[in-house]
N, C-alpha and C positions, 0 to 999 in steps of 0.2 A: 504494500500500500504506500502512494506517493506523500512524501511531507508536503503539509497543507497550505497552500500559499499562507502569506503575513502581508495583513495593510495597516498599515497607520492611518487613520483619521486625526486632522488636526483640525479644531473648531473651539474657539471661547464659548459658543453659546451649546450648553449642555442636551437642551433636545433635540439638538442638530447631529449630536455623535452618540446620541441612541437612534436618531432617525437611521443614519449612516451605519450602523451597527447592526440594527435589524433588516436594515438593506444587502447584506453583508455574508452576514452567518446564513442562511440559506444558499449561497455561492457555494459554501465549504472552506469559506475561509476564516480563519487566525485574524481577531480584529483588535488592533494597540490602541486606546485613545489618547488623546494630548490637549489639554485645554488651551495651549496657547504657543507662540511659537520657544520659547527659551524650553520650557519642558518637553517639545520634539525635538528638539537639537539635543538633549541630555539625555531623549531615551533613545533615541537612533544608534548608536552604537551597541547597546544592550541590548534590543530588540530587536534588529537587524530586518528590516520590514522588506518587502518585495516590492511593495509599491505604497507611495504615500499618494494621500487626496487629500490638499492643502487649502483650506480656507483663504483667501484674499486680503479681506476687511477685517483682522485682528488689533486689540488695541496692545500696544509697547509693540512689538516686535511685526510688521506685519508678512503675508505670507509673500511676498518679494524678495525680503531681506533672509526668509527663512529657505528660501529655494537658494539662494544667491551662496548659500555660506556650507546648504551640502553641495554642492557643486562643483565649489573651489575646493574639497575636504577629497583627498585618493580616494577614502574606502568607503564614502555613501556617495561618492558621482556618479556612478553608475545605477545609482534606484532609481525610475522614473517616478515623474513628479508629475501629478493631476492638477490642474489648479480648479478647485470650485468658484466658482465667483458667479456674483449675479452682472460683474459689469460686463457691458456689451461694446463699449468704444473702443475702435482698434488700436487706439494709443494704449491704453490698459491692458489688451493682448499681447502687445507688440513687446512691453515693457515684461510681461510675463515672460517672455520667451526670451527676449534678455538674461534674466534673471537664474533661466536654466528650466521652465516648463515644460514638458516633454508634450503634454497634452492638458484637455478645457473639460470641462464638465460644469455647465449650467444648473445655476438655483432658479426653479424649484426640481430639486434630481429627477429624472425620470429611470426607474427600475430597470429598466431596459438598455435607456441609455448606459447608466451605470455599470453594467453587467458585460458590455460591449468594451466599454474604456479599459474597464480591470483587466479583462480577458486579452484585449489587446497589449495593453501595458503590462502584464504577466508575461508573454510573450517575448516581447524587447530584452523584459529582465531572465529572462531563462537565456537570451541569445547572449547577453554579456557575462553571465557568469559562463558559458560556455568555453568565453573566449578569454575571460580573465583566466578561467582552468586550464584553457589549451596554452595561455601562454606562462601559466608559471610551471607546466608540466614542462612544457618545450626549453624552459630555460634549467628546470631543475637536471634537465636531459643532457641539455649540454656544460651545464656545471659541471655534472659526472663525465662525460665523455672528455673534456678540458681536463678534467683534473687528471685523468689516465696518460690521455696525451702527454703530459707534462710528467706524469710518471715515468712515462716509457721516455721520455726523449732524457729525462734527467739519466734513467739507466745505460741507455746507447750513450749518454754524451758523456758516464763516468766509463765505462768500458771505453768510449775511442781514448781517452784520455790516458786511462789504465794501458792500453795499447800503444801510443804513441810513445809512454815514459817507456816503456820497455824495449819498444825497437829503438827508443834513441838510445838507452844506453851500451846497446849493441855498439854503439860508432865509440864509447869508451870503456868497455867493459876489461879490455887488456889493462888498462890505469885503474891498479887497486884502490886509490888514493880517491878515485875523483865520487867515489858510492852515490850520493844521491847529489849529488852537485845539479841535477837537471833538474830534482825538485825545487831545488833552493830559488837558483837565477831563473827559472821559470816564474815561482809567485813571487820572488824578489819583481821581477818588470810587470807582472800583472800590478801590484798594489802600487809602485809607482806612476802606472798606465792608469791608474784611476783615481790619485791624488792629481794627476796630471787634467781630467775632465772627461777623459775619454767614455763613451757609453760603455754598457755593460756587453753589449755585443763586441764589441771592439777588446776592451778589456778580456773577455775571455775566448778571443779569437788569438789575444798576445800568448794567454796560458798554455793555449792549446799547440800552438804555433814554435814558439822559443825551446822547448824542451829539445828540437832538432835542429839547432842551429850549427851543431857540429858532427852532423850528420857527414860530412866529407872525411870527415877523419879515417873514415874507412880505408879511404883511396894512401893512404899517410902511411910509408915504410915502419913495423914496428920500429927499428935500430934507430929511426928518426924520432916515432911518436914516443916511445918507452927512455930513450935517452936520461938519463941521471944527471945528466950537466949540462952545461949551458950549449947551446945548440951553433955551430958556425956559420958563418952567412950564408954557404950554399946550403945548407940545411934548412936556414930560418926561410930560405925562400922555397925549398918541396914543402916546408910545414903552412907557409904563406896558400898555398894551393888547396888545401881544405876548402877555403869561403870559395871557392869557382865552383869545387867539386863536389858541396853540398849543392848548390845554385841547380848546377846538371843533374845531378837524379832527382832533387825535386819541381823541375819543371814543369811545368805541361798539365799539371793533377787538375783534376775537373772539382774538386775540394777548396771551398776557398782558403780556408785555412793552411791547406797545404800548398799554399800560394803565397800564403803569408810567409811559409815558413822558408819559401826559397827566398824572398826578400829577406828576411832575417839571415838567415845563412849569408848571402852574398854579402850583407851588407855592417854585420855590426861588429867588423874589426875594423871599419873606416871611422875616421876622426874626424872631430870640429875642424881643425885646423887643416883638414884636406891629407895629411901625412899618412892615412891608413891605407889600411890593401881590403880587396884588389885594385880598385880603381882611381881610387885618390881622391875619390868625392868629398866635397867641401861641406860643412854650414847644412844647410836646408837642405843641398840636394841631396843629403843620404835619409832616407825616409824613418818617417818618424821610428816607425815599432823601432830599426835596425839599431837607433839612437838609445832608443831604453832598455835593449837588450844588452845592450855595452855594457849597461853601467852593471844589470844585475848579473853580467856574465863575468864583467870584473872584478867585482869585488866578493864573488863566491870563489874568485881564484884566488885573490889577494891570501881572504883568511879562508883558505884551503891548503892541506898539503899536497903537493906537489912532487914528481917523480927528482925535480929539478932545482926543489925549494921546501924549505920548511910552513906554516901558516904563518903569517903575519897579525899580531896583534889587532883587536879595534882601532885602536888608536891610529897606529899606522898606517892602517888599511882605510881610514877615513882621510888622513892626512895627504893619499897617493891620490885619491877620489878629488878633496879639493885643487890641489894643486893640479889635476886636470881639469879644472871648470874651465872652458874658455878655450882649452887647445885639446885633449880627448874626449871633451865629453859636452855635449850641450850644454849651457848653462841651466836654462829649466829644467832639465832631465836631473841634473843634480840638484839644486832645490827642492825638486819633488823628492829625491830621494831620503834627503836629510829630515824632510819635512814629514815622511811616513817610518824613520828611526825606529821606533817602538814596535812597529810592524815589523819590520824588515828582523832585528834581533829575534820575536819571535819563531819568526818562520825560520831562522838559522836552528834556533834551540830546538825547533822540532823536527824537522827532516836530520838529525845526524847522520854521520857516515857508518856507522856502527850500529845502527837501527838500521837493518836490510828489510824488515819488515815491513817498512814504511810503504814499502812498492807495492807490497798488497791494500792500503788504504788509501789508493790516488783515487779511487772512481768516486767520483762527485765532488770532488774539490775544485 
């Protein structure tokens, strides 16, 4: 058995809303009364009516100002609104209908008429809630369907990630020393890729990206790459040959990211000052990410050990950082850097070289 419609009658004069009442409950309807308009605006949300039939000529509040205000209100716009009135000037309809009236119903009621309006206006309010249901079902639908989305691309995007540290460290996996150095200078350039302004896409395209910046290393003679001392110039120039020959195998990928990552490769042993390899690009023209990979890719060496060198202190290793503001290093790049400190020591303290573990919790970082 269907739940029984619900009208509100709104009328000051009392044997107008037993007339209305008794006109009413033979329909099969649920009948609210309200003697005026302040107490239908205060039981409209408790009684939740299907359709109101609103007097006109009410004294304080009249039924204008009471259509006007569910109207403006989300959760009783949608009740159509009868207006009874005995006025017949089109101005006075006209201003009804302004007001938010859906539909008229003339005093003195006719039984018939009445029964016509409700029926009809029952009608409207069945199509609206239809539609208000269809649409918070359709949105509850795709909040769910969103939130899975976003589950599953967060899992593929901890797994490519997971994936990526791992084959990067294939290109340094011979250097005991360097253990998770790609975690490090990887969110070492992220967080200062994000004090820097850059969006969140950008930002973890740098994450994504950086961790193969020395991906050429492959191509790199162990007796050259493993060397214990210091390297001689014809050396330092096959070891110079890596940023070409990450550049080369990462070309071409239809990934943007791994497009990134050949610009990073090629590019972030090049200097402010034009003096870096391979190409000698200056200032601006070496792109940004290649700029902010520098710095976190330097200073994960600085205080790293090394096949060729012991770590270097904070101190020191900040002291090399300024003294290249201006000539290896961007100067913003290095304000960002100093500026996210705090960060950056974290991310040293966690990713240790001695924590190998660490490589099983990259997916989702």
């Amino acid at each position: 058995m269907g739940k029984k419609p619900r009208i509100m009658v709104v009328d000051d004069e009392e044997r107008n809303l037993r007339l209305m009442e008794a006109l009413l409950l033979p329909l099969g309807c649920d009948v609210v009364l309200a003697k005026n308009g302040e107490e239908a605006l205060r039981q409209v949300p408790e009684s939740r009516p299907d359709v109101i039939l609103l007097d006109v000529m009410m004294p304080g509040m009249d039924g204008f100002e009471v259509a006007k205000r569910l109207k403006e209100d989300e959760e009783t716009r949608i009740i159509p609104i009868v207006m009874v009135t005995s006025l017949k000037e089109v101005e006075a309809r006209v201003r009804a209908l302004d007001a938010g009236a859906d539909d008229f119903l003339t005093k003195p009621v006719d039984r018939i008429e009445l029964r016509a309006r409700v029926q009809s206006s029952l009608k409207v309010k069945a199509y609206y809630d239809h539609m208000r249901n269809y649409q918070e079902a359709l949105e509850t639908e795709v909040s769910r369907r969103t939130g899975q989305l976003r589950r599953a691309l967060e899992k593929i995007k901890g797994a490519s990630l997971d994936t990526i540290h791992r084959l990067s460290r294939a290109a340094e996996y011979k250097d005991e020393d360097t253990g998770a150095h790609i975690l490090r200078m990887s969110n070492y350039s992220a967080a200062v890729a994000r004090r820097m302004g850059l969006n969140d896409r950008v930002v973890d395209s740098i994450l994504y990206s950086a961790p193969m910046h020395d991906v050429g290393k492959i191509g790199i003679p162990d007796r050259i790459l493993l060397k214990p001392g210091r390297l001689t110039p014809d050396e330092c120039e096959i070891m110079k040959e890596h940023a070409a020959i990450g550049g080369r195998i990462l070309a071409g990928a239809a990934a943007g990211f791994i497009g990134l990552a050949e610009v990073i490769a090629r590019t972030h042993h090049e200097k402010w000052d034009g003096s870096g390899y391979p190409k000698g690009l200056k200032g601006k023209e070496i792109p940004l990410a290649g700029r902010i990979v520098a710095i976190g890719d330097v200073f994960d060496a600085l205080t790293s050990k090394r096949p060729y060198k012991a770590a270097f202190s904070l101190e020191k290793s900040y002291g090399i950082i300024r003294e290249g503001r201006g000539s290896h290093f961007d100067p913003d790049v290095v304000d960002a850097f100093f500026a996210v400190e705090d960060e950056v020591l974290a991310i040293k303290a966690k990713y240790k070289d001695e924590q190998e573990s660490l490589l099983l919790q990259t997916a989702g970082k």
